[in-house]
N, C-alpha and C positions, 0 to 999 in steps of 0.2 A: 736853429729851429729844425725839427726831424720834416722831411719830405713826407708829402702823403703815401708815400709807399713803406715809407719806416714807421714803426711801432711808437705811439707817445712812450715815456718813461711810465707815468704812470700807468697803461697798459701793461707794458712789460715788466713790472714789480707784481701786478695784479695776476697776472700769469704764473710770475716767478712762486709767488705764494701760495698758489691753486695746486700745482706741482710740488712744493714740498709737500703741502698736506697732503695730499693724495700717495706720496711716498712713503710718508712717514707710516699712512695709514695699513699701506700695503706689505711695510716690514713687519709691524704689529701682529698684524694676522700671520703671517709668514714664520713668525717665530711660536707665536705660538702655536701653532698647526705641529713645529716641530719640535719644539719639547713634546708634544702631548704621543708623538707618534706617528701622526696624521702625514706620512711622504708626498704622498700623491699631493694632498691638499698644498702643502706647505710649499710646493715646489714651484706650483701654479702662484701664489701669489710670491714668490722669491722673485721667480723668471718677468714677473709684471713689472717688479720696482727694479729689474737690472734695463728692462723698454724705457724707463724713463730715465734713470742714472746709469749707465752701463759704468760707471769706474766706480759704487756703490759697496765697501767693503763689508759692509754684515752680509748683505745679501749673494756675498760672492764666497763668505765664510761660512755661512748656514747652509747654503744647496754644496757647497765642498762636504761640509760635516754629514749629510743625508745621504752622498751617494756610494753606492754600493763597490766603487772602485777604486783601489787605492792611486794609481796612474791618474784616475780623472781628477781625481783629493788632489792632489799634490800639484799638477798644472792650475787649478783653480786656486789654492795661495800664492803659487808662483806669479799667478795675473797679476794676484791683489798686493804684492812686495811690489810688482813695477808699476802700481798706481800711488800706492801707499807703502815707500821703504823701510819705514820707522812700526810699520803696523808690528806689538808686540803679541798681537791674537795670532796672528799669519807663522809668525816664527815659530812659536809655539804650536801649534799646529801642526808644523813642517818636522821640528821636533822630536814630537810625538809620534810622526810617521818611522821618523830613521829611527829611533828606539824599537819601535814596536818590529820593525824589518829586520835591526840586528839581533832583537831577541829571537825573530823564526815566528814573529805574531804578527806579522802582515797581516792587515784587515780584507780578507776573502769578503764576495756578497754574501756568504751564509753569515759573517762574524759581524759586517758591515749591516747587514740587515738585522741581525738579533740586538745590535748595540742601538741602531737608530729606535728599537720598539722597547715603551716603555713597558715593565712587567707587571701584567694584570694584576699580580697577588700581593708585591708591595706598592702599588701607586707610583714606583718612581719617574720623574720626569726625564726626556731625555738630556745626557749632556753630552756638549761638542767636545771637540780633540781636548781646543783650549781650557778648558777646564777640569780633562781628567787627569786622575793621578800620576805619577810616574809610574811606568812598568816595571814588574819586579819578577824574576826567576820562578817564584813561587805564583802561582797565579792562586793559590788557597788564601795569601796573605793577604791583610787588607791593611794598606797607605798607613803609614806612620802619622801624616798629616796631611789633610784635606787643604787641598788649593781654596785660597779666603779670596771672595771678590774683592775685597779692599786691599788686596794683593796687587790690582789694576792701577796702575795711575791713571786718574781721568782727565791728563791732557792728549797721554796717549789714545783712550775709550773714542774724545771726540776730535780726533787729527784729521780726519778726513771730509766733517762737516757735514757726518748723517747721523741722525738721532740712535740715539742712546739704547743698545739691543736692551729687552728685560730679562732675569735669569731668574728661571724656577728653580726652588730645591737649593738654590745655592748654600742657604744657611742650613738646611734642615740635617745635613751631614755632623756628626758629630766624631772625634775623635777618640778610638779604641780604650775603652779603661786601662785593656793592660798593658797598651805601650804610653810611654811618656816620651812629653814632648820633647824634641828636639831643642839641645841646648846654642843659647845664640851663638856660640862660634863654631859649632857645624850645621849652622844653615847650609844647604844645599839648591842652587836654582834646579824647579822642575820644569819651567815651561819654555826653557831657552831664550829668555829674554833677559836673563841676569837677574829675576825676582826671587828672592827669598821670601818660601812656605817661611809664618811665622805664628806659634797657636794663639788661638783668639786669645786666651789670659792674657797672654804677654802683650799685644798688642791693641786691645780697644779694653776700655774702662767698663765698669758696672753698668752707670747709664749708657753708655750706648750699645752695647749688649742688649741691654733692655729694650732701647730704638731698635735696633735690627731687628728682635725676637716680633716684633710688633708688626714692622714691615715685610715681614717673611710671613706670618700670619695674613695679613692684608694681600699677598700675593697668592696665595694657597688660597683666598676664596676669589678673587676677580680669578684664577685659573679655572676653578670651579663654575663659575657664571661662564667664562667663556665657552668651557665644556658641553653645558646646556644649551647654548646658542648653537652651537657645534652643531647639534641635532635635531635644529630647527630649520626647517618643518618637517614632521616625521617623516619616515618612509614610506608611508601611504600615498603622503599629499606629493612627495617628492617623485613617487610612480604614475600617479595623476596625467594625462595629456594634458598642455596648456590649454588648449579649448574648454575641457573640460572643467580646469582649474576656475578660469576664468566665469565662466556659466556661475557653477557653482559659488563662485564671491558674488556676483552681479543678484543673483537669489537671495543671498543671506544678509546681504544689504539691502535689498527691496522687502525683504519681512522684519527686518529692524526698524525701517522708516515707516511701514507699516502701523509697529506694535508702538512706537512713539507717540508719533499723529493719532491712533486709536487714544491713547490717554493723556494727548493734549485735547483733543475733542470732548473726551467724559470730564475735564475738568472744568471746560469751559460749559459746557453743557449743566453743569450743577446748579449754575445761576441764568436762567435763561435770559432777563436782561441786562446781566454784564454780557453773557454771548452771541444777542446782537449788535450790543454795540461792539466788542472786540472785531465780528464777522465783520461789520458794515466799515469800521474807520483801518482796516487791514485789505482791503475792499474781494474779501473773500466772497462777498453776497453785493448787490448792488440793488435797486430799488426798482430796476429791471422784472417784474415777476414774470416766475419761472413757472411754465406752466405742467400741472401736476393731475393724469388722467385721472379720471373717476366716476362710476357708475354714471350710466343715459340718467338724466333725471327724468319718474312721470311725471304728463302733466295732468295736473288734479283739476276736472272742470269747475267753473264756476259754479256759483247758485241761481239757477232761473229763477230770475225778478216772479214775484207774484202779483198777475194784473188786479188792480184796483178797480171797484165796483163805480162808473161813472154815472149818478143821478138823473133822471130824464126829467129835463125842466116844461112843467105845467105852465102853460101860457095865463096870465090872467083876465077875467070874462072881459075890463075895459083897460086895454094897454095906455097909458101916459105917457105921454113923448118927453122924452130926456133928452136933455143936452152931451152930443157927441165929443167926449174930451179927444184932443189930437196928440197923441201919446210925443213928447220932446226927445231927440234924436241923444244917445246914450254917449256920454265923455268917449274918447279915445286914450285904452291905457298907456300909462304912460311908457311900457316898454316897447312898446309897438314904434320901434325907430326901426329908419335905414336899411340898419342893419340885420335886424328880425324879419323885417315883412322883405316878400309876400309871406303871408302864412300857407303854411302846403296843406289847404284844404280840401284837397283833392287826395289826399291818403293818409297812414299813420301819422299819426307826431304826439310827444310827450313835449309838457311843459312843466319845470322846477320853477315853482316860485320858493324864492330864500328867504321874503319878506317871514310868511306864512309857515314855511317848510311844510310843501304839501305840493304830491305831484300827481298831475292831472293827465289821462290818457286821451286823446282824440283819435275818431275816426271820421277824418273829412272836419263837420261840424259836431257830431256828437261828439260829447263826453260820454267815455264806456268805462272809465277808471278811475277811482280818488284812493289815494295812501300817505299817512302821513309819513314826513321822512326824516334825516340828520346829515346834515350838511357839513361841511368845512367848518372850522370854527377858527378864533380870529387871525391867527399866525399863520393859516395853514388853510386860506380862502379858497370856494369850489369857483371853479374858472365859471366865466357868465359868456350868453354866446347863442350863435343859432349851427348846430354838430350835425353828425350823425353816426350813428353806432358803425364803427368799423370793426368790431370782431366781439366772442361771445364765448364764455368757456364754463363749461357745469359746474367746476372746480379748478382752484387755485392755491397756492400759497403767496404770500404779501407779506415783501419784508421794506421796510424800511426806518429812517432815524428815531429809535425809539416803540420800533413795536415789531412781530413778529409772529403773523396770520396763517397757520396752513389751514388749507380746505376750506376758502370764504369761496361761500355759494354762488351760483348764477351771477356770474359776473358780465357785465356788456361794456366795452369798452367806446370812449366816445368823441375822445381827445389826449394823446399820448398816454400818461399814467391815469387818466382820469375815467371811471368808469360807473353805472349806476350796477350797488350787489347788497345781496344780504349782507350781512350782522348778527351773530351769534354771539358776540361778545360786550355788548353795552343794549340797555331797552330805556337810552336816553334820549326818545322820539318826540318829534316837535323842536328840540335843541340843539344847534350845532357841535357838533361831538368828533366829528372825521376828519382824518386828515389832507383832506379836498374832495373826497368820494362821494357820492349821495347814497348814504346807506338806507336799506329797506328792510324793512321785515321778513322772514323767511318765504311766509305764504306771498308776500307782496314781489318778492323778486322770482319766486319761481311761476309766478303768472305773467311778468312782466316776459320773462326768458321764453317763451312759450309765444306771448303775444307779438314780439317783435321783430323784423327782420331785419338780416337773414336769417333765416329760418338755420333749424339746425338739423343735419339731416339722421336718418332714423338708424341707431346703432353708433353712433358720432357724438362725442363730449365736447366738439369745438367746433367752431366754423367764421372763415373770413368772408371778408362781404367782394362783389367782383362786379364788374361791367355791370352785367346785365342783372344783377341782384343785390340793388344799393340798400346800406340800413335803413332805420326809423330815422326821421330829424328829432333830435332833442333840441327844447330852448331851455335856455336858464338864466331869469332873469331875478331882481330885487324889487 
């Protein structure tokens, strides 16, 4: 059993595999950076995957093939023979060096540097030691026969247990019309490994000719996509500060989320009661109302009663003595409980009856008000009760399950959601019709809004009620 200071197995496979991928990943890019030309690029991510494998033989045979000096070429396969003695890329390689030395073609950084860059005017990609031709006297002439990847044995390719280098261009070389091929008994090895160059005719069939031709194709365009990646993000964005960078994404995401929400709103908006219910069950809106400024309401005075002409009673010449009836003492209503009384006789108060729907103003003892009204109706009952107006607003919006109100008038609120206000939208009076509210008439709540405290002050569309300046009492009873 591993000590808590050693690694489970299972961690350490989970590591181990994190690290190949990341290798693998990093020769990929590394090799292609350096077919395409790309030094600098390609060197950077070679030097990454030699941090994580340092005995890593592409990666010690690719930055050899890049660099500009034949001494530092040649200690770098030399590494890679005392990690991997069998390596037949390295030999070759090595090779290619003593050849190219005893011809007097030592690779100088001018010849080093022209060979590693591919040429703009034919596309070609570049290639390492190991797969160039033999050198020849004539440097006008061109190779009898092209080194064929299938030339590689690939138990040699993976002897060393790192992924599989890619080769660009390797097919795309073809063999001189007017030299013919080499006959099989003067094969000659060209890359010092004892391989015999041998021409494609002779050695792969029709079909697979046709596989390769396919696979060399499929590799010319993922080289192609890499290419493009290459030069992503342009060189604008690539001058950019990161501050900069940054800002500018955080912008261009807040104007997408923007322009998205603008028409998921217009779409929900198309049906206004699918878009309170989507608002209310997503709980965008709640039944909360939100209060929504708007013009001081005037208040429009009443109509001064017109006094009535009262008769002056003529005595008659012989008055008759009548019987004094003693008027019997009036029932007690029956809401008049507990809970209701005292009645506040002594100042404003409003009374809903729901029997009737019909709400009555007092001042003290008089009645100064009658309006008929529309109450709760049966689901959706107007709370009953002795209140008082705790706040008061000229205008409102009112949303909740199933409906969706802006701008209901003179509103007074009297007990949490419950409040007496106009009605612009149903003239179903006398009937319960609301959703707990006592709705009024226009002219009937904007006298009420005017008549009741707390007052609202002048230039003010809202006002709460405070110590010293309590509401109206409202009753509401059955």
């Amino acid at each position: 059993m591993p000590t808590p200071d050693e690694p489970t197995p299972s961690t350490s496979t989970t590591d181990q595999a994190r690290k190949q991928a990341k290798l693998a990943s990093l020769l990929q890019q590394g090799v292609a950076a350096a077919q395409r030309g790309q030094r600098a690029r390609a060197q950077r991510f070679l030097e990454a995957a030699l941090s994580i494998d340092p005995t890593n033989e592409d990666a010690w045979l690719w930055l050899a093939a890049m660099t500009d000096d034949a001494g530092v070429a040649r200690a770098m396969y030399e590494r890679v023979l005392e990690d991997h003695p069998d390596s037949p890329r390295a030999r070759g390689a090595l090779g290619w060096l003593d050849r190219s030395t005893q011809q007097g073609a030592a690779p100088t950084p001018e010849r080093a540097s022209a060979a590693a860059q591919p040429s703009p005017a034919s596309g070609a990609a570049f290639v390492p030691p190991w797969e160039r031709p033999q050198p020849t006297d004539d440097p006008t002439t061109a190779p009898a026969t092209p080194l064929m990847e299938g030339t590689q044995p690939p138990a040699a390719e993976h002897a060393s247990g790192a992924p599989s280098v890619i080769r660009h261009g390797g097919e795309a070389a073809s063999p001189p019309q007017h030299t013919p091929p080499a006959p099989p008994q003067d094969r000659t090895p060209i890359d010092g490994s004892g391989t015999e160059a041998v021409p494609p005719q002779a050695m792969t069939p029709p079909g697979a000719r046709v596989g390769r031709e396919l696979a060399s194709q499929w590799q010319r365009l993922r080289s192609a996509v890499l290419a493009i990646a290459e030069h992503w993000p342009p060189d604008w964005l690539r001058r950019m500060p990161p501050r900069e960078r940054l800002r500018d994404g955080a912008m261009v995401a807040m104007i997408g989320a923007l322009v998205f929400g603008s028409l998921f709103l217009l779409s929900l908006l198309s049906s206004p009661s699918r878009a309170t219910e989507v608002r209310v069950a997503l709980g965008v809106i709640t039944e909360t109302p939100t209060v929504t400024p708007s013009p001081t309401a005037t208040l429009t005075p009443s109509a001064t009663p017109t006094p009535t002409h009262t008769p002056t009673l003529t005595p008659s010449a012989t008055p008759s003595p009548t019987m004094t009836l003693t008027p019997s003492p009036s029932p007690t209503p029956h809401w008049h409980t507990p809970k209701i009384l005292p009645l506040p006789l002594d100042e404003k108060w409003i009374e809903v009856d729901l029997t009737t729907q019909t709400l009555y103003a007092y001042e003290g003892e008089t009645r100064v008000y009658t309006a008929t009204v529309s109450t709760g109706k049966g689901n959706t009952p107007t709370v009953q009760g002795k209140f008082r107006i705790q706040s008061k607003y000229a205008s409102q919006l009112m949303v909740g399950p199933g409906y969706y109100l802006p701008n209901v008038p003179y509103v007074m609120y009297f007990y949490h959601n419950f409040a007496l206000h106009g009605a612009y939208w149903h003239d179903k009076w006398g009937t319960p019709t609301s959703h707990g509210c006592v709705n009024l008439k226009h002219e009937d709540a904007e006298w009420l809004y005017s008549w009741t405290d707390p007052p609202v002050p002048e230039g003010a569309t809202s006002v709460q009620v405070r110590a010293s300046n309590e509401g109206t009492w409202v009753i509401i009873h059955d």
